[in-house]
C-alpha positions in Angstrom: 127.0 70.9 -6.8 128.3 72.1 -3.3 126.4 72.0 -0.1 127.9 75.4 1.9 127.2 75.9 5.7 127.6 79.7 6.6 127.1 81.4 9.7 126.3 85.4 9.8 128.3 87.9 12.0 125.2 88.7 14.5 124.5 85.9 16.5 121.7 84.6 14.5 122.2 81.7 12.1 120.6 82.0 8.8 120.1 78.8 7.1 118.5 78.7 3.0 117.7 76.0 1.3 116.9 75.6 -2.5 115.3 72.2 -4.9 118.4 70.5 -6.3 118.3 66.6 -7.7 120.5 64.1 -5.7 121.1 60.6 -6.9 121.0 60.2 -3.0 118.0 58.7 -1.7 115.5 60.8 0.5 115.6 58.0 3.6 119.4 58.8 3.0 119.1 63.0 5.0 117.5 62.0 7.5 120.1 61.6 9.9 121.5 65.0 8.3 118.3 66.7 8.4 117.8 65.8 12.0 120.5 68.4 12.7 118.6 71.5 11.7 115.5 73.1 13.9 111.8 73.0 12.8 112.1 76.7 11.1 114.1 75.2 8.2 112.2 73.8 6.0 113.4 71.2 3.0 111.8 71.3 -0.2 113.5 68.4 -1.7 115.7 65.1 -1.2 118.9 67.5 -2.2 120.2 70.8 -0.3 122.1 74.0 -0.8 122.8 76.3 1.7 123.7 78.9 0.0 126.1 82.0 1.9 124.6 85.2 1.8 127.0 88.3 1.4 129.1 89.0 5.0 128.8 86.0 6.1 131.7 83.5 7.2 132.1 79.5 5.5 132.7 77.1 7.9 131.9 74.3 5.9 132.1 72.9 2.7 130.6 69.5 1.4 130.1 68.6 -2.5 127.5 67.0 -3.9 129.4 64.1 -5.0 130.8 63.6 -1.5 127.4 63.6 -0.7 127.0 60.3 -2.0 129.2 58.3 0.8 128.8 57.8 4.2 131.8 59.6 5.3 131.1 62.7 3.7 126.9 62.9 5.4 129.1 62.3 8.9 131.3 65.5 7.8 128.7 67.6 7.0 126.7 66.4 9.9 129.5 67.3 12.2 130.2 70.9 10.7 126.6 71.5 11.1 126.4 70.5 14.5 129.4 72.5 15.2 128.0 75.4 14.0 124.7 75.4 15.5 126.2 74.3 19.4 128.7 77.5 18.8 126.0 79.7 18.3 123.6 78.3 20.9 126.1 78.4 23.7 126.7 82.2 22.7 122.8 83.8 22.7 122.4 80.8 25.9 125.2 82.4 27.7 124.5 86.2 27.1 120.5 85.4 27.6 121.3 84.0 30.7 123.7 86.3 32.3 120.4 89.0 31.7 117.9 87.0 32.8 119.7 86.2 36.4 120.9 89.3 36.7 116.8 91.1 36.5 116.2 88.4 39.2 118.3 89.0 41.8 117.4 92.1 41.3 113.7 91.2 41.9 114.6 88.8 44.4 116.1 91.8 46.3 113.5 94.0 46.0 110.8 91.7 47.3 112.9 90.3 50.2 113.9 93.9 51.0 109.9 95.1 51.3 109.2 91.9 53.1 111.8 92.5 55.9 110.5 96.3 56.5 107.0 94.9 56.4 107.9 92.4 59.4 109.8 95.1 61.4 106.9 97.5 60.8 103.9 94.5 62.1 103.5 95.9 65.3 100.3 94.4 66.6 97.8 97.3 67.7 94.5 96.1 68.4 93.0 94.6 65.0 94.1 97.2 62.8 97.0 96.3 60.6 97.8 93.2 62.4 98.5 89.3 61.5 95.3 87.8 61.7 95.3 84.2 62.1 91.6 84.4 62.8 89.4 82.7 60.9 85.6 82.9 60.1 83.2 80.2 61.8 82.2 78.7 58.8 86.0 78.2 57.4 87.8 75.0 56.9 91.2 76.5 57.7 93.1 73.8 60.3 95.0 74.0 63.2 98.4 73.7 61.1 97.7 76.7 59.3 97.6 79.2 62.1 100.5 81.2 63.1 99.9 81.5 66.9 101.4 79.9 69.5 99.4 80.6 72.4 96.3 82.3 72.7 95.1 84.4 75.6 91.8 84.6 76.9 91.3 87.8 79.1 94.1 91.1 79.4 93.7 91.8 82.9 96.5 91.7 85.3 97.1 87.6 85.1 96.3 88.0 81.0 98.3 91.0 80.4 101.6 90.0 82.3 101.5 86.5 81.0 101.0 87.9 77.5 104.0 90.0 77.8 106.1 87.4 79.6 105.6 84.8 76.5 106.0 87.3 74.3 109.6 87.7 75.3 110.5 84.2 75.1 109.9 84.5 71.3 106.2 82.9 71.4 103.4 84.2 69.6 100.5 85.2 71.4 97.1 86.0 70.5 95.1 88.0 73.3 91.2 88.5 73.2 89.5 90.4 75.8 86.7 91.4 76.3 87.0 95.2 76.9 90.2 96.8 76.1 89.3 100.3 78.0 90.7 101.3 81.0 88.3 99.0 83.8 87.1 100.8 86.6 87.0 98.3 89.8 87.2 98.0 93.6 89.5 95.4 94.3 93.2 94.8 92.6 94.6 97.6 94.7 97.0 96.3 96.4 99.8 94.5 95.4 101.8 92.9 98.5 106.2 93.0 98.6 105.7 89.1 97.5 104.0 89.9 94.9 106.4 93.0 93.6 109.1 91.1 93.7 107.7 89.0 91.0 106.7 91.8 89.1 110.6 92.7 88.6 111.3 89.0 87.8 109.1 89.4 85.1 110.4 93.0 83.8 107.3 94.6 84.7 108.0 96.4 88.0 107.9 100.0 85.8 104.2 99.3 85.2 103.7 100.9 88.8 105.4 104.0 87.5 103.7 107.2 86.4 100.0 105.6 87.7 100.5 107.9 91.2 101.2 104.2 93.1 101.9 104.4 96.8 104.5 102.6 98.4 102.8 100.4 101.1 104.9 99.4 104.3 102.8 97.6 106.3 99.9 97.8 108.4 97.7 99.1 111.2 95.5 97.0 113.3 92.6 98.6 115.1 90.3 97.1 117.8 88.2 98.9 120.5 90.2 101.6 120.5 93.6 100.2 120.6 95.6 100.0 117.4 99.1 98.3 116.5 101.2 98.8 113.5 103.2 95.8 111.7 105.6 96.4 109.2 107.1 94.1 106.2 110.0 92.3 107.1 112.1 93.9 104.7 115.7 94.6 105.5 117.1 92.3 103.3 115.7 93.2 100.1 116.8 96.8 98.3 115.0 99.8 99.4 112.3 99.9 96.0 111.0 97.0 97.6 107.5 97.0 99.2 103.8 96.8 98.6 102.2 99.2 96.1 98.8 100.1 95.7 96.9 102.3 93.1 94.0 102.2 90.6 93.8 98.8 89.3 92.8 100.2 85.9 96.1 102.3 85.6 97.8 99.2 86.3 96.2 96.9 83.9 96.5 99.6 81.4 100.2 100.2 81.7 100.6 96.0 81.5 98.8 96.4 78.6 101.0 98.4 76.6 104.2 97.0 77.9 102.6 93.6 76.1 101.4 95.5 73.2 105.0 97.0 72.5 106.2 93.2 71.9 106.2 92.8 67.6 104.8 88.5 68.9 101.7 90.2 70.9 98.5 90.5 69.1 96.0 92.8 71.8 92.3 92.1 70.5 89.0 93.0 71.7 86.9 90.2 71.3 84.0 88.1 73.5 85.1 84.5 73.9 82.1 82.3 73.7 83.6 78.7 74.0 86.6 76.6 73.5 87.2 74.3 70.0 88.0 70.7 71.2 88.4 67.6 69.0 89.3 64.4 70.6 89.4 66.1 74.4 92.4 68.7 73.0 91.3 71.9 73.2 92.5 73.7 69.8 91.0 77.3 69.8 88.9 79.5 70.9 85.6 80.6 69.1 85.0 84.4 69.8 82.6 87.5 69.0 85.0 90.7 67.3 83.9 93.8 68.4 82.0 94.6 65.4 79.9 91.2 65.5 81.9 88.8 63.6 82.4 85.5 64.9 85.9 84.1 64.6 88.2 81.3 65.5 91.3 81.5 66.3 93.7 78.1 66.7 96.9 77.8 68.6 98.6 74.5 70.5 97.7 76.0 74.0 95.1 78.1 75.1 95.3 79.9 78.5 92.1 81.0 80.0 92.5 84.4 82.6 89.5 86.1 82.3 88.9 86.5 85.8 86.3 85.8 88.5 83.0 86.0 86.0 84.9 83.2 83.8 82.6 81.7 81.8 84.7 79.0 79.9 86.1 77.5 83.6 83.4 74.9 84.0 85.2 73.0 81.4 89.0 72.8 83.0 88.0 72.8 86.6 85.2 71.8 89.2 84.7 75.3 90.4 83.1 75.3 93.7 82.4 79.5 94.1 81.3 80.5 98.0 80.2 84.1 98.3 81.1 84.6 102.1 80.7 88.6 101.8 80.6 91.7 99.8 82.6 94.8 99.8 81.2 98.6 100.0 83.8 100.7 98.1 84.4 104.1 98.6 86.9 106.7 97.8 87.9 109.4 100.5 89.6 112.4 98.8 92.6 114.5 100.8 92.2 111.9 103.6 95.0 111.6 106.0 95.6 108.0 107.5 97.0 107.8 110.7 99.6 105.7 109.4 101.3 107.2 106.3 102.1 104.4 103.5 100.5 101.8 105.9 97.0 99.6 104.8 94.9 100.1 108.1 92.1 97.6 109.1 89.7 98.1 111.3 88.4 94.8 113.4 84.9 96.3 113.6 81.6 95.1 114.1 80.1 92.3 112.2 83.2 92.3 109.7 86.8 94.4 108.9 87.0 97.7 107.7 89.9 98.5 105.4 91.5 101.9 104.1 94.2 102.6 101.7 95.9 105.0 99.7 95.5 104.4 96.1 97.0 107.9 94.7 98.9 110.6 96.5 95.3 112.4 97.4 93.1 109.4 97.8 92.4 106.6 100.0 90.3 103.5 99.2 87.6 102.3 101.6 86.2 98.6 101.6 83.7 98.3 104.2 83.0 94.2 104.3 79.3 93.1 105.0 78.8 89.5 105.6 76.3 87.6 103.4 75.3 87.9 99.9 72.2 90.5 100.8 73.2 94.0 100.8 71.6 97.1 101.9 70.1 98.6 98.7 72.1 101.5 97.5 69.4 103.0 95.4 66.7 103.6 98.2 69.7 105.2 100.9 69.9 101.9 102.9 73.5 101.7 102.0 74.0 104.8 102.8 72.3 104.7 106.5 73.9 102.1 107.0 77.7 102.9 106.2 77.0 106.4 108.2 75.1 104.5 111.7 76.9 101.4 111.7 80.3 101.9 110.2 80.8 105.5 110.6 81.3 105.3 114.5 83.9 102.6 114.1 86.7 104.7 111.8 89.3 106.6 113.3 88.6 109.8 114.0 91.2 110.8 111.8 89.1 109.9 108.6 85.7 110.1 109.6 85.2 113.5 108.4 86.0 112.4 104.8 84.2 109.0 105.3 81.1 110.7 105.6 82.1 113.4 102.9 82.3 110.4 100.9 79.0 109.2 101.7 77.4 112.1 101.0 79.0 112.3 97.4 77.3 109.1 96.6 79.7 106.9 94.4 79.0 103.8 96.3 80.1 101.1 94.5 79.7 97.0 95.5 81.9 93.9 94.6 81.2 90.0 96.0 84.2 89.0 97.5 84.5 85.2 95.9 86.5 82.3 97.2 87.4 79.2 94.8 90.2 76.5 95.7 92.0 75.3 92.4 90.8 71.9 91.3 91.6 71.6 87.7 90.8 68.9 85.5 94.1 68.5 83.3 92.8 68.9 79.8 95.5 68.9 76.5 95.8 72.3 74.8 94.3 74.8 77.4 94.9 75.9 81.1 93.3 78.1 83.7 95.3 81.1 85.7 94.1 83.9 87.7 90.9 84.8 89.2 89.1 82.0 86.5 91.6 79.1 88.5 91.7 80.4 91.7 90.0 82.4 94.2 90.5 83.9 97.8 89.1 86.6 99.8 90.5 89.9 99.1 91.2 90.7 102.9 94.8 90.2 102.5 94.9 91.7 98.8 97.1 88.3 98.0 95.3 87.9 94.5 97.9 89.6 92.0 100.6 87.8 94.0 99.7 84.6 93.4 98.8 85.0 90.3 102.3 86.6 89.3 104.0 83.6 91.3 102.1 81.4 88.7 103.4 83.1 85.8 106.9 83.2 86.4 106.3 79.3 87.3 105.0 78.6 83.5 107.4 80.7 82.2 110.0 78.7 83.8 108.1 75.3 82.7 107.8 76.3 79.1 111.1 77.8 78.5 112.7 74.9 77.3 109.9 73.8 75.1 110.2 75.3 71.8 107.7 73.0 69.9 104.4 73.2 72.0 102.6 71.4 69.2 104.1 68.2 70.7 100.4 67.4 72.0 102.4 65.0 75.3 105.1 66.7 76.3 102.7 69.9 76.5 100.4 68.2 78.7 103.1 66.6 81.4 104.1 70.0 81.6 100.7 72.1 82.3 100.3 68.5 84.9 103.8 69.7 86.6 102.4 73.5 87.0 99.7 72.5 88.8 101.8 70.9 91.4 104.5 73.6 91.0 102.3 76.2 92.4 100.7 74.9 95.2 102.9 75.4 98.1 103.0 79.2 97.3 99.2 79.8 96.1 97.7 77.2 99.1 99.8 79.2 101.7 97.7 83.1 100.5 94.8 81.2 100.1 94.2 79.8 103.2 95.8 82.6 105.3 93.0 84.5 103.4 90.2 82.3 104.2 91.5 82.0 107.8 92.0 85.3 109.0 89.0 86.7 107.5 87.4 84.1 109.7 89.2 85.0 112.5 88.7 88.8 112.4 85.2 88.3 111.9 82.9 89.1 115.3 81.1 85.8 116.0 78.1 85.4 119.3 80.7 82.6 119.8 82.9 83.8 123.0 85.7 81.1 122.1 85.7 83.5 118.5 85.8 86.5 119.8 88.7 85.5 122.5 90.8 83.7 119.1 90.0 87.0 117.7 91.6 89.2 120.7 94.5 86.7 120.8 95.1 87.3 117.4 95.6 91.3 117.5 97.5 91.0 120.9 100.2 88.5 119.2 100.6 90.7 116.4 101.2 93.5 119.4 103.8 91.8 120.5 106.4 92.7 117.7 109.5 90.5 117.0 109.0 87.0 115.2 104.9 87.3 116.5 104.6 89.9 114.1 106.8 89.5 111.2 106.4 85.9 110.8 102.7 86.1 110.1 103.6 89.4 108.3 105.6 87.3 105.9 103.2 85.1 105.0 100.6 87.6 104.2 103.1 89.8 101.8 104.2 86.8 99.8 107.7 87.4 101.1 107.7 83.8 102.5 105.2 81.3 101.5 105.5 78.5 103.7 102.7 76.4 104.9 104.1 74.9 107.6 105.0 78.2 108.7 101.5 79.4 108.6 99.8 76.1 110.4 102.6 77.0 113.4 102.0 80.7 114.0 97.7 80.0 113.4 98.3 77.6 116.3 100.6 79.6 117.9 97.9 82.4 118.1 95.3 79.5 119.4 98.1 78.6 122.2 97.9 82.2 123.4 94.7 83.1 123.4 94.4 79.7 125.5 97.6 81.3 128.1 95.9 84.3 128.2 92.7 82.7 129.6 95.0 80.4 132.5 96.6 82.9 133.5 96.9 83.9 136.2 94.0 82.6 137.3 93.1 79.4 135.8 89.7 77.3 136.2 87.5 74.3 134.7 85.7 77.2 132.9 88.5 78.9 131.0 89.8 75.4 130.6 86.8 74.7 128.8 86.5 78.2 127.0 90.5 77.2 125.6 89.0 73.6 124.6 86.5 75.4 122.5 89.0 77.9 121.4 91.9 75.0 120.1 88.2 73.5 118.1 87.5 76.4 116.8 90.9 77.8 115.6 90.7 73.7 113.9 87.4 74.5 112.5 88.7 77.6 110.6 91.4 76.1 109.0 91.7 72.7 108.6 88.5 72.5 106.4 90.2 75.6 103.8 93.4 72.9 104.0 91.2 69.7 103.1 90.0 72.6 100.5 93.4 73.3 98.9 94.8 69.5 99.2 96.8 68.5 102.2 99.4 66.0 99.7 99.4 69.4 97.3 100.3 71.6 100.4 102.3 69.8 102.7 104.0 67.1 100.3 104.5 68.2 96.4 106.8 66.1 96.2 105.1 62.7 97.1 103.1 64.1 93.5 104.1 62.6 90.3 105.2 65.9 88.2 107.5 64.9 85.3 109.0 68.3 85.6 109.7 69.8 88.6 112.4 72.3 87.5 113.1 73.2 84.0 115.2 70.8 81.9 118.9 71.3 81.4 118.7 72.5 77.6 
């Protein structure tokens, strides 16, 4: 008999088989019926494949040829043949279809993906990547996709929010109340402090909010008055002071940090910090709908201002409460001294008025102390209209009293708080939670600013902030870093509040004369100090020179032309006193941190060469 191997036209091999005797023995096929898959099945020790009608022979083998060695290799070989021939051809044409549905898969889902991302613009907690967690999760700080989170959106929050967001990062901000806020203070934003606004892109967050350009200001005293103006003739003409309502402000921040695709805006309470092992690793937090949440990220920065409850933890606050404001809003009120902040050295404390819109002027009326008239019973008001009232120009008292009468007093403690953090990995303070002045010389929101663009600069270079050590020399360096700039507002804050306030103290009240009489005399007497007050130059040996300057006159003024052992005392006491005032808000700030940053180790002073 013959053994026949056939293959069909169509691509699929039919294989028969049929009982036939073989003197061969059955331990004999295996090798030969090794060749053929598990669907054939052999009925015998012999084979025939038989060749059903169309198909093609490709191998013949008789039985008696069956019976050697050489002829089982043959058949073995044809077989094989065969079977490789038609597996290469369905393997090929199987696989030319199956790759080709999945790029076209592949293309489909990358193509949604990509829209997907370009379309994740982060509004609020709707539709937004949420690397939140729930409380009770086990998720780790590996899984989050954050790179910094953000406690607080106010100015400091909002600006550093939209600063980081540029340099790629992702940032995760929770505050408290995303509404418009409705305050007193964070008016006024000094030249200093606008010029960092346009190193930071942000200066059109002053447009379309009715802000007024400030120039400078007017000093009034028993009747007499002087006006200063900002040094600027060497900066372009958009540059000066701006003031307006803070909440327009912080709203128009806001959204500039909102339109970045790596800024998250969230309204949320923040009720502590996560730390393992002294890191801090998150925040825990409230949602506005109740939930609580963690969120993880390799550095936290806390800015949620002066009512910061999570500060206790990364500094030693030491809060004094040397006053309060009285805020008011005069309507269609004409200063004496268009686009000019005018202060009033009344009696006990200053008296401040500025525009804040093109048909309204703010009025902070300072009372010493932490005990204020109560509003509710018409104390304040008897006591803004008696005791204040008389002291305004006449050019606004009309519309003082009009604004009296309307009743929308509103208070604010005016807090002071040197920065003395306690370095801690992971998290950082800025803003009103770090630092704290009085808001006399409205120097807040530049010091803040100068902060930011001084971690921006810092953290540029570092692309990997979950390298835990190089993070923390660099939040050590921006504590130095700042210093020179922040301790020169500060303590020209602290110190001239002091100075312009009346005082039973004749050696006082002659430092405060001298004071208003320098600044009369124009020149470098007026735009030295000036300059220090707008932020346009920070330098505290500058401001030590012309404080003592100011002592040194009011001390002239007293010798001559007459001089005796009493005015020679009364200058004594005077030279003490101007000490008193400002040495102590110095010790406060640091005298190495002030004077010599450099003497303090800071691994990075400047950012690294990349």
């Amino acid at each position: 008999m013959e053994a026949v191997v056939v293959i069909e036209n169509q691509p699929r091999l039919r294989l028969r088989t049929t009982s036939l005797r073989s003197p061969l023995p059955y331990k004999s096929h295996r090798p030969f019926l090794s060749l053929f898959p598990p669907s054939i099945s052999i009925t015998s020790t012999s084979l025939r494949f038989a060749a059903p009608s169309g198909a093609t022979v490709i191998g013949r083998v008789s039985a008696a040829e069956l019976r050697n060695k050489r002829a089982l290799t043959s058949a073995s070989s044809s077989l094989r043949t065969a079977m490789a021939a038609i597996a290469v051809d369905s393997f090929v044409i199987g696989t030319f279809f199956a790759s080709l549905l999945a790029f076209v898969l592949l293309f489909v889902v990358r193509r949604r993906s990509a829209n997907g991302d370009r379309s994740k613009k982060i509004r609020g907690s709707s539709g937004a990547r949420n690397d939140a967690v729930p409380v009770d999760s086990a998720a780790e700080l590996s899984g989050s996709g954050t790179d910094i989170i953000i406690v607080g959106a106010g100015v400091a929050g909002a600006a550093l929010a939209h600063t980081l967001g540029k340099q790629g990062r992702r940032v995760h901000v929770i505050e408290r109340d995303l509404s418009e806020p409705d305050r007193i203070v964070g008016e006024l934003l000094q030249p200093g402090g606008y010029l960092k606004l346009i190193e930071l892109g942000l200066e059109d967050c002053v447009k379309e909010i009715d802000a007024q350009r400030v120039l400078g200001y007017a000093l009034f005293k028993d009747g007499k008055n002087t006006r200063v103006s900002y040094p600027l003739e060497k900066f372009d003409s958009d540059v000066a002071g701006r003031s307006f309502h803070n909440g327009r402000f912080i709203q128009r921040m806001r959204e500039k940090a909102e339109s970045l695709p790596t800024v998250r805006l969230e309204q949320g309470a923040v009720t502590s910090l996560i730390e393992e092992n002294g890191t801090v690793k998150g925040v825990q937090y409230k949602t506005k709908d109740g939930k609580e949440l963690r969120a993880y990220a390799p550095l936290t920065i806390v800015c949620d201002g002066c009512f910061s409850n999570l500060r206790r933890s990364l500094c030693k606050p030491k809060v004094e409460i040397p006053s309060n404001f009285v805020g008011l809003v005069l309507e269609n009120c004409q200063l004496p001294y268009a686009n000019h902040g005018h202060v009033i050295l009344g009696d006990p404390s200053p008296i401040l008025f500025y525009p804040i819109s093109s048909s309204e002027v703010r009025c902070l009326v300072d009372v010493p102390g932490q005990k204020l008239p109560s509003i509710a019973n018409g104390e304040m008001a008897k006591y803004l209209k008696t005791q204040v009232a008389p002291q305004v120009p006449p050019e606004v008292y009309e519309t003082f009293v009009a604004a009296i009468d309307k009743g929308n007093i509103r208070t604010m403690p005016n807090r002071s708080m040197p920065a003395d953090p306690v370095p801690t990995p992971g998290a950082l303070l800025l803003g009103d939670a770090f630092n704290m002045r009085h808001p006399l010389t409205g120097g807040g929101m530049t010091v803040a600013l100068s902060d930011i663009v001084v971690l921006r600069d810092l953290l540029r270079p570092l692309r990997d902030l979950n390298d835990k050590e190089q993070l923390a020399k660099y939040l050590e360096s921006f504590y130095t870093l700042r210093k020179p700039v922040a301790s020169t507002i500060n303590t020209l804050a602290g110190a001239l509040y002091k100075v312009f306030l009346a005082s039973s103290d004749d050696a006082r009240m002659e430092m405060r004369e001298a004071c208003f009489d320098y600044l009369s005399l124009g020149g470098v007497f007026s735009s030295g100090p000036v300059a220090l007050l707008s932020g346009l130059n920070p330098r505290p040996l500058s401001l030590v020179l012309h404080f003592f300057a100011v002592a040194v006159y009011g001390v002239g003024r007293l010798l001559v032309p007459f001089p005796s052992i009493k005015r020679f005392w009364k200058g004594a006491r005077l030279i003490s006193s101007a000490s008193g005032i400002i040495f102590p808000i110095i010790k406060a700030e640091g005298v190495r941190q002030m004077f010599f940053p450099r003497t303090i180790p800071a691994v990075y002073r400047a950012p690294p060469r990349q």
